[in-house]
Every structure is written in structure tokens, then in C-alpha cells.
C-alpha positions as CSV (number, residue, x, y, z in Angstrom):
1,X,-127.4,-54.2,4.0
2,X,-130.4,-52.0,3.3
3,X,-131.1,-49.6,0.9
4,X,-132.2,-46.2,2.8
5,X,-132.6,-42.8,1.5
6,X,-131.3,-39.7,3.3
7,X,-134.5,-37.2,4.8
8,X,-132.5,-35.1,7.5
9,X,-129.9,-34.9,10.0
10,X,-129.7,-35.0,13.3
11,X,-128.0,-32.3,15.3
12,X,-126.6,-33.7,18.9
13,X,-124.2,-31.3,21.2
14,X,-124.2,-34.0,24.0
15,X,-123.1,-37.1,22.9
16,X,-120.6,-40.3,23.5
17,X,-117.2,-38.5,23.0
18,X,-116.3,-41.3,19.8
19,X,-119.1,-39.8,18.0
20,X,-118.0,-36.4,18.2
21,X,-117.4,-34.9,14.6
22,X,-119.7,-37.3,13.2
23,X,-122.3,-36.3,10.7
24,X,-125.8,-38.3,12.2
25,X,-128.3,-38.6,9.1
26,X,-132.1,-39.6,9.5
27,X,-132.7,-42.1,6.7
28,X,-135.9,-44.2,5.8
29,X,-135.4,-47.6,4.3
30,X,-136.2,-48.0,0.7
31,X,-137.3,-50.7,-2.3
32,X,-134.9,-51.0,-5.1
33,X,-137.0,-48.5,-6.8
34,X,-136.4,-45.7,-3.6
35,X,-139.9,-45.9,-2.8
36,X,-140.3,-45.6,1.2
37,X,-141.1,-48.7,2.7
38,X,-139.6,-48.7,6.6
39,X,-139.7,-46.2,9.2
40,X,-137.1,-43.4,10.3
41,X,-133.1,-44.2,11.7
42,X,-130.2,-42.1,12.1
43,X,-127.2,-43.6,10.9
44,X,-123.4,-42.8,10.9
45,X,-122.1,-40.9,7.9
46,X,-119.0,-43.1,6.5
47,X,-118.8,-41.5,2.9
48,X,-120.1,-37.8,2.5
49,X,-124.1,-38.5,1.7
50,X,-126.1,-35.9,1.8
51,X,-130.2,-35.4,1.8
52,X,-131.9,-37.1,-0.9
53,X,-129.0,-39.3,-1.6
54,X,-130.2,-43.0,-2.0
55,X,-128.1,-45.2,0.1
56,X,-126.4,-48.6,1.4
57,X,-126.7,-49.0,5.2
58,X,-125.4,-51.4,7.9
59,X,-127.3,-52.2,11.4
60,X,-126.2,-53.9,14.4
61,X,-123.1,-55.5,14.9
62,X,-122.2,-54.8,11.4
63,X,-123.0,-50.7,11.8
64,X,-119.8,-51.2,14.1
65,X,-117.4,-53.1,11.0
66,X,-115.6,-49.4,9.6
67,X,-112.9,-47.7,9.9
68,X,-115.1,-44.9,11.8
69,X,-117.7,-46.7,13.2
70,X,-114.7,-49.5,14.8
71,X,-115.8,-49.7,18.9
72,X,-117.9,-46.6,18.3
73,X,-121.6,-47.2,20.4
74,X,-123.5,-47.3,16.8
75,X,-126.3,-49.2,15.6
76,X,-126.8,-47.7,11.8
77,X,-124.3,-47.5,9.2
78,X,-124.1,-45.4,5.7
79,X,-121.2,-47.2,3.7
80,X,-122.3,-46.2,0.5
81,X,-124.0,-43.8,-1.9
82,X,-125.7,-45.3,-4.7
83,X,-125.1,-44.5,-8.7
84,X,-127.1,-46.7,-9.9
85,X,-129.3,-49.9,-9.0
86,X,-130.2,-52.6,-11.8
87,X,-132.8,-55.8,-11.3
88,X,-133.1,-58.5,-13.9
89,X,-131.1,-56.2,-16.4
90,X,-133.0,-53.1,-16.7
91,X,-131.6,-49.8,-14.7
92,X,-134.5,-49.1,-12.2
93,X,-132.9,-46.5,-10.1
94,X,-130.8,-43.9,-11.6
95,X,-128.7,-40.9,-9.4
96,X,-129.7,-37.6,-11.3
């Protein structure tokens, strides 16, 4: 799993007819802090995210382990929004 944040989304009229009604987000992959630290992806939205939301994220084989995502061509994954993210006992991510 990575920790991504939500920048965009992805708008697609011509697609694979499994991922029709799916919501495609551009996310970039994150420290534990939400600092940027990878390049761009789109991903499969699983739970409702939205832009700016910090995230949990599947690739590869995984991407394809949901409910939605099951023998859907996919290679990214949201599964989660975060609340909170704690490292060595101090909060250092907080959802406003």
C-alpha cells in the first residue's frame, strides 16, 4: 500500500466497458507527512475520495483485490481515505 494524495480526475468517455461509472482520480504518492515524493497515477475510486484527500492505494495485481476493481483491467487502487496517520506516537498527519 502507498500513501497518495488526490490532485485531479480524469475524465474518459471511451473506455473498457467494466470501468464504465467509475470515478478515475490522478493521485501523487506521498510521505507519512503528505509531502509529494512520487510522480502522477490515476487510480480507481473504491470509497468516495475526493481532491486533496490523503489516501491508501493498491497497484498491480493487488489494484485488482475489491469488490469493484474484481477482473476489472486496473493497475491503481484507492481503498481508503485517511483520518489520521501516527509514527512513533505523535499524530503527524491530521484530516482538517
Amino acid at each position: 500500500m502507498l500513501i497518495a494524495r488526490v490532485i485531479g480526475t480524469a475524465i474518459s468517455t471511451i473506455k473498457d466497458e467494466k470501468l464504465t461509472g467509475r470515478k478515475l482520480l490522478i493521485c501523487r504518492q506521498t510521505d507519512e507527512k503528505g509531502v509529494a515524493s512520487g510522480k502522477p497515477f490515476v487510480a480507481i475510486d473504491t470509497v468516495d475520495a475526493g481532491e486533496g484527500d490523503l489516501v491508501l492505494t493498491a497497484a498491480g495485481s493487488s489494484a485488482r483485490q475489491t469488490t469493484i476493481t474484481k477482473d476489472t483491467p486496473v493497475d491503481a487502487v484507492i481503498m481508503a481515505v485517511i483520518d489520521h496517520l501516527e509514527v512513533d506516537g505523535a499524530v503527524v498527519w491530521k484530516k482538517e
